[in-house]
C-alpha positions as CSV (number, residue, x, y, z in Angstrom):
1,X,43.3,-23.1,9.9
2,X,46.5,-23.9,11.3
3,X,48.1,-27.5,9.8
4,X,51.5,-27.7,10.8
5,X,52.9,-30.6,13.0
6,X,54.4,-30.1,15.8
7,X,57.7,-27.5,16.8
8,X,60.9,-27.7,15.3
9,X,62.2,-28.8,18.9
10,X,59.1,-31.8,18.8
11,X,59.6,-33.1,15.4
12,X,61.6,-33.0,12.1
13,X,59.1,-31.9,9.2
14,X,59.3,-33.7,6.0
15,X,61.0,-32.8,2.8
16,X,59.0,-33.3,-0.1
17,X,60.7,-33.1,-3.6
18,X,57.6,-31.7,-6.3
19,X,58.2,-32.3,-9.9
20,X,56.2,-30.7,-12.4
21,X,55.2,-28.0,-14.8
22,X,54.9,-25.0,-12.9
23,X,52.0,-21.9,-14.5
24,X,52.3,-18.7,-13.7
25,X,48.4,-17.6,-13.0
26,X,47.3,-14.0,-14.2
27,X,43.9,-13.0,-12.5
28,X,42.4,-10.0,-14.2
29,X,39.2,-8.3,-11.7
30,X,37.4,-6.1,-13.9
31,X,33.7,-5.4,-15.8
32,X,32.6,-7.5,-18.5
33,X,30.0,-5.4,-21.0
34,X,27.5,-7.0,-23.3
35,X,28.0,-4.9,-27.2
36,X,26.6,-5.9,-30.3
37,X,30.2,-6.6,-31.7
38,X,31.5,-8.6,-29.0
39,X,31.4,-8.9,-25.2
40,X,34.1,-6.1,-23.9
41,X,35.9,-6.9,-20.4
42,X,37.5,-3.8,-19.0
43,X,40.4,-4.5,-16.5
44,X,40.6,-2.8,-12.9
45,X,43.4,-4.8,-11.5
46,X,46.2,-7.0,-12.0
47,X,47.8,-10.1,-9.9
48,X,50.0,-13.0,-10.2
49,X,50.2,-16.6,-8.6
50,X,51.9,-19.9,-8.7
51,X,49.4,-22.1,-10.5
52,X,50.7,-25.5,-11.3
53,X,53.2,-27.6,-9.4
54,X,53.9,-24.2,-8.1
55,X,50.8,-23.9,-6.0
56,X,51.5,-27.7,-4.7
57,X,54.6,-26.6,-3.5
58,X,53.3,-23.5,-1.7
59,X,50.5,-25.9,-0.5
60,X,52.5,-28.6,0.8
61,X,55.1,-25.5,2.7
62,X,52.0,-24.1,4.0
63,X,51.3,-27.7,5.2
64,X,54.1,-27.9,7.3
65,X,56.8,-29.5,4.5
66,X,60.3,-28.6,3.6
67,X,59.9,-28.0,-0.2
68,X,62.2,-28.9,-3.0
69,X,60.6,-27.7,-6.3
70,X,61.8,-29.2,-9.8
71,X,60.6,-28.1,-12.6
72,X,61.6,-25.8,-15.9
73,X,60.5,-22.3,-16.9
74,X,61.6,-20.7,-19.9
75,X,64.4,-17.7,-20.4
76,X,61.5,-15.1,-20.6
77,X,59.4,-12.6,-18.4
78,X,57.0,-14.9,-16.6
79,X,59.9,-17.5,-15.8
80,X,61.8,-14.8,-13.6
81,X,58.3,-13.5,-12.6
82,X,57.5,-17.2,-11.6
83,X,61.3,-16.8,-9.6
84,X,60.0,-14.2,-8.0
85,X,56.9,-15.9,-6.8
86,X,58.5,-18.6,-5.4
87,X,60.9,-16.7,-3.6
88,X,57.9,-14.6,-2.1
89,X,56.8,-17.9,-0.8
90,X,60.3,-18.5,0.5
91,X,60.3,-22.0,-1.7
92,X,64.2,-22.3,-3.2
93,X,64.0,-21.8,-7.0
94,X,67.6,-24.0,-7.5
95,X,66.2,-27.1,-9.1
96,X,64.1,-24.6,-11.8
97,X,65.7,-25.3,-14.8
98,X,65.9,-23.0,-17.5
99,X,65.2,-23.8,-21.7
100,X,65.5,-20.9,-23.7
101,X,63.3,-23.3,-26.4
102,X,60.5,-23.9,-24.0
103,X,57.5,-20.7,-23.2
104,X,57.2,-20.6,-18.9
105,X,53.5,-21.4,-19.4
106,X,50.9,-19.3,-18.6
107,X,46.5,-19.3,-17.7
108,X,45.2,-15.8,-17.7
109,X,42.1,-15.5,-15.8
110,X,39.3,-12.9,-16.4
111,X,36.7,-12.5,-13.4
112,X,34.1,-9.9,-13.3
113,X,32.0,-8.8,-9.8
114,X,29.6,-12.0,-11.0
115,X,32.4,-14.5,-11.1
116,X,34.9,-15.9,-13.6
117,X,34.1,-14.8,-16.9
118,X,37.2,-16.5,-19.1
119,X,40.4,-18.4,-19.0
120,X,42.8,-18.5,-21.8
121,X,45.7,-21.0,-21.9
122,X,49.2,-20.6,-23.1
123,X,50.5,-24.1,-22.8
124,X,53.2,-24.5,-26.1
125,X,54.6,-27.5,-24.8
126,X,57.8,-28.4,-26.3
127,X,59.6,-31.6,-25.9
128,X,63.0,-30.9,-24.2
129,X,66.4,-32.0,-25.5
130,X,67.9,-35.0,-23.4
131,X,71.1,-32.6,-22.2
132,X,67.7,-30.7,-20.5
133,X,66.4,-33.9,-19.6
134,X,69.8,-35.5,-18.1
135,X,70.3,-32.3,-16.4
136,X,66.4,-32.6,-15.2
137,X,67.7,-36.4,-14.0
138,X,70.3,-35.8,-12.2
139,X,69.5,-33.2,-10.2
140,X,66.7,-35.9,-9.0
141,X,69.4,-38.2,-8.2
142,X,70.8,-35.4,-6.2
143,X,68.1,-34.5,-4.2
144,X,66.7,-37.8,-3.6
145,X,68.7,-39.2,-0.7
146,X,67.8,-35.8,1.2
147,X,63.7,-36.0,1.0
148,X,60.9,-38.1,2.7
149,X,58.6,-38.1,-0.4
150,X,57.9,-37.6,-3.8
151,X,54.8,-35.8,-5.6
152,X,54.3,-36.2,-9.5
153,X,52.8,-33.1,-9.9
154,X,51.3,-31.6,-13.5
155,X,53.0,-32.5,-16.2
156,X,56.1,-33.9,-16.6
157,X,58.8,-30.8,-16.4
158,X,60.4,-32.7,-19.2
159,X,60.7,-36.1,-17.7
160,X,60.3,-38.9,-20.2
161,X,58.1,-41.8,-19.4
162,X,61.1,-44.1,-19.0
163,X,63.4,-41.1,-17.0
164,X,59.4,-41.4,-14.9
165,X,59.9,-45.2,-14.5
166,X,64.0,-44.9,-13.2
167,X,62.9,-42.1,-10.2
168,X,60.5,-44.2,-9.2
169,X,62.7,-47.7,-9.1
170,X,65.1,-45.4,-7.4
171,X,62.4,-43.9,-4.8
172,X,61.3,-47.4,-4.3
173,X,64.8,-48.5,-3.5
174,X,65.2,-46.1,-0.9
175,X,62.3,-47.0,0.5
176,X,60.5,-43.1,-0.1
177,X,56.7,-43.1,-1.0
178,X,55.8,-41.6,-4.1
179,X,52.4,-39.7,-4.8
180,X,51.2,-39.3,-8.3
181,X,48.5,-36.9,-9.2
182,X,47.5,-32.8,-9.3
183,X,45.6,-30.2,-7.4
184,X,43.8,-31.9,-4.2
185,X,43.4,-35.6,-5.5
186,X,46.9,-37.9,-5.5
187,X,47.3,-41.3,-6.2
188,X,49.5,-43.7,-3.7
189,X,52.1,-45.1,-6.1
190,X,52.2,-49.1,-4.5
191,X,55.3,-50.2,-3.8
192,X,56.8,-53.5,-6.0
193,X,55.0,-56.5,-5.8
194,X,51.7,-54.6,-3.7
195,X,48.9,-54.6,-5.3
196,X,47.9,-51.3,-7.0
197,X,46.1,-48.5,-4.4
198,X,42.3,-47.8,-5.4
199,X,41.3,-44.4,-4.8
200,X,43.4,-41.2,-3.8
201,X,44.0,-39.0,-1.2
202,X,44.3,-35.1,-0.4
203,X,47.1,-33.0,-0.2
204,X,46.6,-32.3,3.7
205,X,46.6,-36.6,3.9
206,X,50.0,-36.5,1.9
207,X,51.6,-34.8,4.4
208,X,50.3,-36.3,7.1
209,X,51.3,-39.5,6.2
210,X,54.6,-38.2,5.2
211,X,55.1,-36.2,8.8
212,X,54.3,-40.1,10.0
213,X,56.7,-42.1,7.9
214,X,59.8,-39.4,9.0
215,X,58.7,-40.3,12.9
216,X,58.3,-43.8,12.5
């Protein structure tokens, strides 16, 4: 199903800044085995994918958005393979942080011919030094002048809640709507003195009313 909006010559598509933890996704196909022991699952094949605020920024792209990602991985094997990933899905990797303290996260997947069988989780979240979270703040600052919208996507990428409560004074300010939420279901953040939204909204409705607030 195609869901852009409109030509370049038509219209200007909106950028969208996603902030986030970003989890790189490890799907396993293979055959899982009943034993006396324990069950065995023999793996047949191997693939990675953005899971996370990773897969809402590949979302919203596919959607038709300009995509500014922000987020922090860690100095190890899945955060360049998460680089990687993101660069596949032509999505700029410049506001990725790096914290040699802090694991990229990872959900490993198991799935057998008769459906998912497993996940396991390695989420060791660490609370990241305020240099990490200055650096995390300004580069916010930065960017925020140059998008249309804001999604508050898993997790907090090392945001505090009070760093949480300044970005979104400052997107008020500038008059750019803010979405809080994850996966398919986000929540209209109301703007100061409105009364507070009930309800949420789909990805594919985010963007459209974002491609609507950069034609107004």
């Amino acid at each position: 199903m195609e869901h852009g909006f409109g030509t370049a010559m038509q219209r200007r598509h909106p950028t969208v800044l996603v902030i986030g933890d970003v989890v790189c996704d490890v799907h396993l196909v293979g055959t899982l085995e009943e034993r006396e022991s324990a069950p065995v699952f023999s793996t047949s094949a191997q693939y990675d994918a953005l899971g996370g605020a990773a897969s809402t920024a590949r979302d919203l792209k596919s959607l038709g958005c300009e995509v500014r990602l922000l987020s922090v991985v860690g100095t190890d094997t899945l955060g360049r393979r998460m680089r990687e990933l993101l660069r596949q899905q032509r999505i700029a990797d410049t506001l990725v942080l790096e914290d040699a303290g802090r694991p990229t996260l990872q959900r490993t997947h198991l799935r057998s011919d008769k459906g998912p069988v497993l996940r396991l989780d390695r989420q060791r979240h660490v609370t990241p030094s305020r240099a990490l979270a200055s650096r995390l703040f300004q580069c916010v600052e930065t960017v925020l002048p140059k998008v249309d919208g804001i999604l508050w996507a898993e997790g907090a990428a090392g945001l505090s809640d009070g760093d949480l409560e300044r970005l979104l004074s400052a997107a008020e300010s500038a008059g750019c709507p803010v979405y809080v939420g994850s996966q398919e279901r986000w929540s209209r953040r109301p703007a100061p003195g409105a009364p507070a939204s009930n309800g949420s909204v789909s990805l594919i409705e985010v963007a459209q009313e974002l491609q609507q607030h950069v034609t107004r």
